[in-house]
C-alpha positions in Angstrom: 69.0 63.8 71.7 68.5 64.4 75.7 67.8 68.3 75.0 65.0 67.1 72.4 63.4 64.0 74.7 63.2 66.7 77.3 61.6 69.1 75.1 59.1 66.6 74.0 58.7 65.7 77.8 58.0 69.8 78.8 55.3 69.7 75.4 53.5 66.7 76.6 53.2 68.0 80.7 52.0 71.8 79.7 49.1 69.6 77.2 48.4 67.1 80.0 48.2 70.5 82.6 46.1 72.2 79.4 43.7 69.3 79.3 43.0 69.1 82.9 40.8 72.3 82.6 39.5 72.0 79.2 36.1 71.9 79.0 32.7 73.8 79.5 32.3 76.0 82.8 29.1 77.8 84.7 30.7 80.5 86.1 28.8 83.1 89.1 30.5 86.3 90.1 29.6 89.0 92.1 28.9 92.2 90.3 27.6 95.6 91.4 24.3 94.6 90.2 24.0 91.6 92.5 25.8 88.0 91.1 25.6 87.3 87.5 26.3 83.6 85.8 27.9 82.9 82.8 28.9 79.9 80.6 32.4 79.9 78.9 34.6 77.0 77.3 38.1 76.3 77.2 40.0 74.5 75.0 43.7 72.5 74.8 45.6 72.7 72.0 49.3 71.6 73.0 50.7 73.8 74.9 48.2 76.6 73.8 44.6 77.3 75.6 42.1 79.8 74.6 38.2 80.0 75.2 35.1 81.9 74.6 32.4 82.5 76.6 28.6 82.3 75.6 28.2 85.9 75.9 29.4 87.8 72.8 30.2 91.1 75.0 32.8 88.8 77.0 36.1 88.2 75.0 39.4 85.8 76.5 42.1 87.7 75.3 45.0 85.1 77.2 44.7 81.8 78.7 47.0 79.8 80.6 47.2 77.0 83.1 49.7 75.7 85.3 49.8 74.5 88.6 46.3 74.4 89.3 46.2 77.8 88.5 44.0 79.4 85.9 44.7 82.9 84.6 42.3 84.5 81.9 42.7 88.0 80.6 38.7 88.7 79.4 37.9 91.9 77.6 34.2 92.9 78.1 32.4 95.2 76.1 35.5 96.1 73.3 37.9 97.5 75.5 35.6 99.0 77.6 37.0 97.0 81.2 39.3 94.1 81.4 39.4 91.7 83.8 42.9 90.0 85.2 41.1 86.5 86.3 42.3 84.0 88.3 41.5 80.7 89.9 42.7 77.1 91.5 41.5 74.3 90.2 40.0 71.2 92.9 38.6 68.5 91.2 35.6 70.1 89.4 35.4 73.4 90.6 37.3 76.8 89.7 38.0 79.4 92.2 39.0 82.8 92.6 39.3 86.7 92.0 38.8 89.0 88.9 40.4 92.0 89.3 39.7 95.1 87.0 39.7 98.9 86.5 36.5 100.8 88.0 36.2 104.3 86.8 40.2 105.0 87.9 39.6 102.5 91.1 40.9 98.9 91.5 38.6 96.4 91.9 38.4 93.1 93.0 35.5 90.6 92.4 35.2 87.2 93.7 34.3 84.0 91.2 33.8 80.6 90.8 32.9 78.2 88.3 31.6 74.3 87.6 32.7 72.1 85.3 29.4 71.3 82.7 28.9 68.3 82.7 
């Protein structure tokens, strides 16, 4: 019975972490191009997140969140680069770095991100 309260008590703090970023975002990130803006959603369900973005090009493979920590894995394009996102969490903001594959060299972008209200 302690092994399954404890469970239950592991289930219910990953969906309270889960639903503390849930929500609609306005993203802005730095791009070659200058800084582009985008709009993506995540959403609790348990112990699962996942999200989509409001451009169709822009695809959250992974999702998780614990800690105050963030981490996506968002394919762009079909395959064509991958970004390894990351970010804290302070009150309604998101920040941090996207890192990814440029042509054979590492890069590393800097983001943030509002909660929509």
């Amino acid at each position: 019975m302690r092994y399954l309260l404890a469970l239950l008590l592991l289930c219910l703090l990953a969906w309270a972490q889960n639903e503390a970023v849930a929500g609609g975002w306005n993203m802005k990130m730095q791009a070659p191009q200058g800084e582009v803006e985008f709009k993506f959603t995540l959403k609790a369900d348990g112990d699962k997140l996942t999200g989509t973005f409001d451009n169709e090009k822009l695809v959250i493979e992974k999702a998780s969140f614990a800690d105050k920590t963030l981490k996506m894995t968002v394919n762009r394009d079909k395959g064509t680069m991958v970004y390894e996102m990351k970010a804290t969490l302070d009150g309604d903001t998101l920040k941090g770095t996207a890192e990814t594959d440029m042509g054979g060299s590492p890069a590393t972008v800097e983001w943030s991100a509002t909660r929509a209200h």
